[in-house]
C-alpha positions as CSV (number, residue, x, y, z in Angstrom):
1,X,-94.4,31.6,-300.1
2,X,-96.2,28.3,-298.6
3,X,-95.8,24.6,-299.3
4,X,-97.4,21.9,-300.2
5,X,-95.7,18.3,-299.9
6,X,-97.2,15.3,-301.1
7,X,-96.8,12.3,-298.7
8,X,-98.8,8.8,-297.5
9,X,-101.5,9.5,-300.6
10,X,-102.7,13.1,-299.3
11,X,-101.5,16.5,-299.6
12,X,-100.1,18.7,-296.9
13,X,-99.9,22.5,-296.3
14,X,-96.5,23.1,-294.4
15,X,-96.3,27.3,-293.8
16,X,-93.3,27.9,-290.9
17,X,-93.1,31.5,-292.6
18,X,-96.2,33.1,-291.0
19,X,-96.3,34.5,-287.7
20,X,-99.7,33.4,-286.9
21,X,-99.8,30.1,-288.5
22,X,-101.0,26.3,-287.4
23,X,-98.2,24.4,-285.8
24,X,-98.1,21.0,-287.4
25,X,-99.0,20.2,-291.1
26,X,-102.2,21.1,-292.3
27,X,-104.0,18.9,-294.8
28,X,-104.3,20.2,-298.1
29,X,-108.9,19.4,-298.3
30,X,-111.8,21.7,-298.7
31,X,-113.9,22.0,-296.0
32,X,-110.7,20.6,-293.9
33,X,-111.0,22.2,-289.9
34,X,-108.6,21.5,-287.4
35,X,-107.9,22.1,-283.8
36,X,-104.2,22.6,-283.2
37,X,-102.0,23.9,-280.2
38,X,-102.3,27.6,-281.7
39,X,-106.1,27.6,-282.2
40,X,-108.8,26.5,-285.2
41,X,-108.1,26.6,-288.5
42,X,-109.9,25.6,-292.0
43,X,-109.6,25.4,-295.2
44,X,-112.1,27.1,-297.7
45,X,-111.7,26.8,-301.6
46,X,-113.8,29.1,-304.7
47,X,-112.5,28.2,-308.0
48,X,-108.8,27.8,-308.0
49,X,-108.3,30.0,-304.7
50,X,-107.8,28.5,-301.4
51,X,-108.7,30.4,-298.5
52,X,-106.7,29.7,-295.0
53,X,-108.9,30.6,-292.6
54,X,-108.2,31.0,-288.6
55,X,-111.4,31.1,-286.4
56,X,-111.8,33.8,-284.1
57,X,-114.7,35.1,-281.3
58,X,-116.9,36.3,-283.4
59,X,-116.7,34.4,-286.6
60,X,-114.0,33.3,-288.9
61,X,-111.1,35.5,-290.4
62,X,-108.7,34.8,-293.9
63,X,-105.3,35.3,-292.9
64,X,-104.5,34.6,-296.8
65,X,-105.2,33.1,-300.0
66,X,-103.1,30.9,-302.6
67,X,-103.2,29.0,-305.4
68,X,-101.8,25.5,-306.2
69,X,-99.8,27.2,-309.4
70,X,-96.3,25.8,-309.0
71,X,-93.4,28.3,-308.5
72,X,-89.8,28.8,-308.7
73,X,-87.9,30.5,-305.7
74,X,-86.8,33.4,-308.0
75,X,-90.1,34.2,-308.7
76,X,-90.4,35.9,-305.5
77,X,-87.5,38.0,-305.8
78,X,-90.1,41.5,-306.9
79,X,-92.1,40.8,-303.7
80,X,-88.8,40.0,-301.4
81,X,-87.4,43.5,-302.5
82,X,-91.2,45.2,-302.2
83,X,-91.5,43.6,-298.4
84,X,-87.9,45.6,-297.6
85,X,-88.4,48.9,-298.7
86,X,-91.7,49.8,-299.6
87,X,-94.1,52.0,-297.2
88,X,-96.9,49.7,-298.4
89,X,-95.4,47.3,-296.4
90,X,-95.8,46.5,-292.5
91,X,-92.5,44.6,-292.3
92,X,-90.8,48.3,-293.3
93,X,-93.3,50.3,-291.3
94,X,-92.9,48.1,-288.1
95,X,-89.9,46.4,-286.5
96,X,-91.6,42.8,-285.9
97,X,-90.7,39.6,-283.9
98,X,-93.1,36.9,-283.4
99,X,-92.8,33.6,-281.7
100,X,-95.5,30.4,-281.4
101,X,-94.8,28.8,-278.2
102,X,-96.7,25.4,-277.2
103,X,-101.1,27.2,-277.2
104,X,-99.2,30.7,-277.0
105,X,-97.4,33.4,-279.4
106,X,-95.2,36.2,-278.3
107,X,-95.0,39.2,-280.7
108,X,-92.5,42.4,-280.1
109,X,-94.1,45.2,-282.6
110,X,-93.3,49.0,-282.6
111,X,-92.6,49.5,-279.3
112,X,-95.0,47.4,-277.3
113,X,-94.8,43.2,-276.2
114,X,-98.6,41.1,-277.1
115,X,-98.5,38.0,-275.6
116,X,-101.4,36.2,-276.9
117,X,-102.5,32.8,-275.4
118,X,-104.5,30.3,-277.2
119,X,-108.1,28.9,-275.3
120,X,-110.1,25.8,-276.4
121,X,-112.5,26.4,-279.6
122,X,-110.4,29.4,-281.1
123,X,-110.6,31.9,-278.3
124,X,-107.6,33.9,-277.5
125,X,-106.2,36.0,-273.9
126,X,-104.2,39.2,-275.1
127,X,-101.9,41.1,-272.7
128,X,-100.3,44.0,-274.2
129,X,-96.7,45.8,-272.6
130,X,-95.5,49.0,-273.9
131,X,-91.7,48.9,-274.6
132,X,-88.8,51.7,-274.2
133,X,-86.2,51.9,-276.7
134,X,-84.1,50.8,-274.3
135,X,-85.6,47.2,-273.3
136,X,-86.1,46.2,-276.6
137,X,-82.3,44.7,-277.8
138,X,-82.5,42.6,-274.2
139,X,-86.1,41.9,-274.5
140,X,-85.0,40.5,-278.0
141,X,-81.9,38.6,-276.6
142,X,-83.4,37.3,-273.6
143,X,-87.6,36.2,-275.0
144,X,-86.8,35.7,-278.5
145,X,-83.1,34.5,-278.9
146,X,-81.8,37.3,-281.1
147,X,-78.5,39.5,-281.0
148,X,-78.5,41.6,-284.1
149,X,-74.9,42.1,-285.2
150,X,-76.4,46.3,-286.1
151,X,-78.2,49.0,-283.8
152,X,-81.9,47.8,-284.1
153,X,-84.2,51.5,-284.3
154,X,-87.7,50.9,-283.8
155,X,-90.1,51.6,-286.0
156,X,-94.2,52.0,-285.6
157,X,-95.6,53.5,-288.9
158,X,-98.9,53.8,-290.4
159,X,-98.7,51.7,-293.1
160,X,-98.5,53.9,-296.7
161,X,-101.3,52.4,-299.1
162,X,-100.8,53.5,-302.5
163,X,-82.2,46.8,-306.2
164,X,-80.0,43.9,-306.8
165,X,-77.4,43.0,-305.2
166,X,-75.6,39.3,-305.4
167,X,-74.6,37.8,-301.9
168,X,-71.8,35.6,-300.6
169,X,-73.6,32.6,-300.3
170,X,-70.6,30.4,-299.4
171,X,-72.0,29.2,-296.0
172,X,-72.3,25.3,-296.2
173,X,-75.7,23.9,-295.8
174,X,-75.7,21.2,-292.8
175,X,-78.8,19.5,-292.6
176,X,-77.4,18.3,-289.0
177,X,-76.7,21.6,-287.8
178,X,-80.2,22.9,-289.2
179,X,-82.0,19.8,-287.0
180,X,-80.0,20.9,-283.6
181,X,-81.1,24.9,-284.2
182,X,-84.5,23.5,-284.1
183,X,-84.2,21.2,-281.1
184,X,-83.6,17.9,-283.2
185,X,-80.2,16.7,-281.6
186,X,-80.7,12.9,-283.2
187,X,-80.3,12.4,-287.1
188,X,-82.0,9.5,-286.9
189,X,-85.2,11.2,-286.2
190,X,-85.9,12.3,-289.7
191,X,-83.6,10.1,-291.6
192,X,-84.7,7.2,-293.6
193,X,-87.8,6.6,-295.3
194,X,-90.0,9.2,-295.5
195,X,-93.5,9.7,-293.4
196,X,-95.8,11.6,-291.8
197,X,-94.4,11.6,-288.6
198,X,-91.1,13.0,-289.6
199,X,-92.9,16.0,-291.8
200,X,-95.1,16.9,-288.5
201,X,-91.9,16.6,-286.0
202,X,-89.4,19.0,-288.2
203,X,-92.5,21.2,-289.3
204,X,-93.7,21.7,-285.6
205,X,-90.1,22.1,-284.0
206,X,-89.5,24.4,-287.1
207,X,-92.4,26.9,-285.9
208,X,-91.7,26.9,-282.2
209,X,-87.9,27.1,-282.5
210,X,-87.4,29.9,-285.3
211,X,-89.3,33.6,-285.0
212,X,-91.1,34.9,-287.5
213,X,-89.4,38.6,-287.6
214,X,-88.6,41.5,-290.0
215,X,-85.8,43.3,-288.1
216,X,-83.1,43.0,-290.6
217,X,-85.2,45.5,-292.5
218,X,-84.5,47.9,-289.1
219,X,-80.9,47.5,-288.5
220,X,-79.2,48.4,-291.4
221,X,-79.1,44.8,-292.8
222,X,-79.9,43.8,-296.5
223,X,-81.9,40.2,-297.2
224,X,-81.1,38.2,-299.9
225,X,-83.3,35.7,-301.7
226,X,-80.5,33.0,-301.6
227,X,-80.5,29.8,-299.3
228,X,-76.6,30.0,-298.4
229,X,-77.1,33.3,-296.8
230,X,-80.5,32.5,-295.5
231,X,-79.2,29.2,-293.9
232,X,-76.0,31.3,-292.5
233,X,-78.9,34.0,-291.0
234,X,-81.2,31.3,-289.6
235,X,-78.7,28.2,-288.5
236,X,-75.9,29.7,-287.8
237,X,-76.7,33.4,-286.5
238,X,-79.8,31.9,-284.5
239,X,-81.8,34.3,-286.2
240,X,-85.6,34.5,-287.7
241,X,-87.2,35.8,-290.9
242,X,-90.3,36.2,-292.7
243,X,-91.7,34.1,-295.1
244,X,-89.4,33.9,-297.7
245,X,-86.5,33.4,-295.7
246,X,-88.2,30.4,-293.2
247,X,-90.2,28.9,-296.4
248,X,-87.1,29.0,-298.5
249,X,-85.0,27.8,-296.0
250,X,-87.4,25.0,-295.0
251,X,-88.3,23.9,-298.7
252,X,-84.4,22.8,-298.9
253,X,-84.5,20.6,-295.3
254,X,-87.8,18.6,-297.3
255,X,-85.8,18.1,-300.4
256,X,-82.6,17.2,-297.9
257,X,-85.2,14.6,-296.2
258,X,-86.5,13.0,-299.4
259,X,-90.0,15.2,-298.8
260,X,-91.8,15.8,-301.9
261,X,-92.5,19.6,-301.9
262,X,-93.6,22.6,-304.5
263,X,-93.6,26.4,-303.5
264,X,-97.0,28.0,-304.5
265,X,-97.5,32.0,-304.2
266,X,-100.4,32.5,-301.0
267,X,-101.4,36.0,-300.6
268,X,-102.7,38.0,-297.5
269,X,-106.1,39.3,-297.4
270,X,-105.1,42.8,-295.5
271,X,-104.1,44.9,-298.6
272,X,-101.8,46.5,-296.6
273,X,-99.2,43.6,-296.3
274,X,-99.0,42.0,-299.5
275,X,-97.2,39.2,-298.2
276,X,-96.8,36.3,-300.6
């Protein structure tokens, strides 16, 4: 899932679902580059596919492609299951937590810790750390935020190339206590009229406040596609999630704000992720 909210006569690409992703709102133009905090990014567009592209060393790289179709939050509900229980998948493979911090990302894959930091001009410094089993729950607690109410196991597959059930979602949506789990302690900051300013403040504080991560797949607890439980996970367990679960939980703060927004499906090039 990505976003697209229409605001001050242009359109803006708002994606705090992705682990690698652009910090601040990303204008919605072909041909659009931009520097931001987490390196260069463009937009590239061939018939009614968008292409989000993230420059590298050697050239540019498509981290995924969408189109501006508008879409319901249920229909994602085949790819939410698919992302928890297929092989196919890396988020089932590989137990994944991923962080953007201010020109830097910290990601906990497998068994190993990449911290990535972000040069001028797209370049990038990788360090990588092998992990024990052991480290991991206090490396998770102590980098990343995260106590996981189960026994997290590991996991570091190859990925494998080619179920409902209704949650309590009875937690009470607090737009206030959403804005202080991201670092927004005033209301008043995104309340009133809305602007540009406001979309860029909650969208940036958004992506370096909340990890992108997969773990619920890897101890033993179910996701649901519903906002109550998503907000409960999120807001009030201080937890992350993958696309679904940030997107979805952001497209409700822009409708709470008075943010025009639409969900559109975007779609990784790696055939071995699949991620909408």
């Amino acid at each position: 899932m990505i976003l697209v909210v229409n605001l001050e006569g242009r359109r803006w690409l708002c994606d705090v679902g992705f682990g690698e992703t652009f910090v601040e709102p990303f204008p919605l133009e072909a041909g659009w580059e931009e520097e931001q905090d987490s390196g260069v990014y463009r937009l590239q567009v061939q018939g009614d596919e968008w292409y989000m592209e993230r420059k590298e060393e050697n050239g540019w790289r498509c981290l995924y492609k969408f189109t501006l179709e508008e879409r319901t939050f249920e229909d994602f509900r085949e790819m939410y299951e698919f992302q928890q229980t297929s092989p196919s998948c890396i988020f089932v493979q590989k137990s994944i937590c991923s962080l953007q911090l201010p020109r830097a990302r910290l990601t906990y894959i497998g068994r190993q810790l990449i911290s990535t930091e972000y040069t001028k001009g797209g370049g990038s410094v990788k360090t990588t750390r092998k992990l024990t089993d052991e480290e991991i729950p206090g490396l998770l607690r102590d980098t990343f935020g995260i106590v996981l109410s189960g026994k997290l196991i590991p996991k570091d597959e190859d990925i494998v190339m080619p179920k409902t059930h209704q949650p309590d979602s009875s937690s009470k949506l607090d737009l206030n206590t959403y804005l202080q789990r991201i670092g927004i302690a005033d209301y008043t900051a995104v309340s009133g009229t809305p602007s540009l300013s406001k979309l860029r403040t909650v969208h940036r504080q958004h992506v370096l406040s909340v990890p992108f991560e997969s773990l619920s797949i890897h101890s033993g607890e179910k996701i649901f596609l519903d906002i109550g439980w998503i907000y409960e996970k999120i807001v009030l367990r201080k937890r992350g999630g993958f696309c679904f679960e940030n997107n979805g939980l952001f497209f409700w703060v822009l409708q709470t704000i008075g943010l025009p927004a639409t969900s559109v499906i975007k779609q990784r090039e790696d055939p071995s992720v699949r991620s909408l």
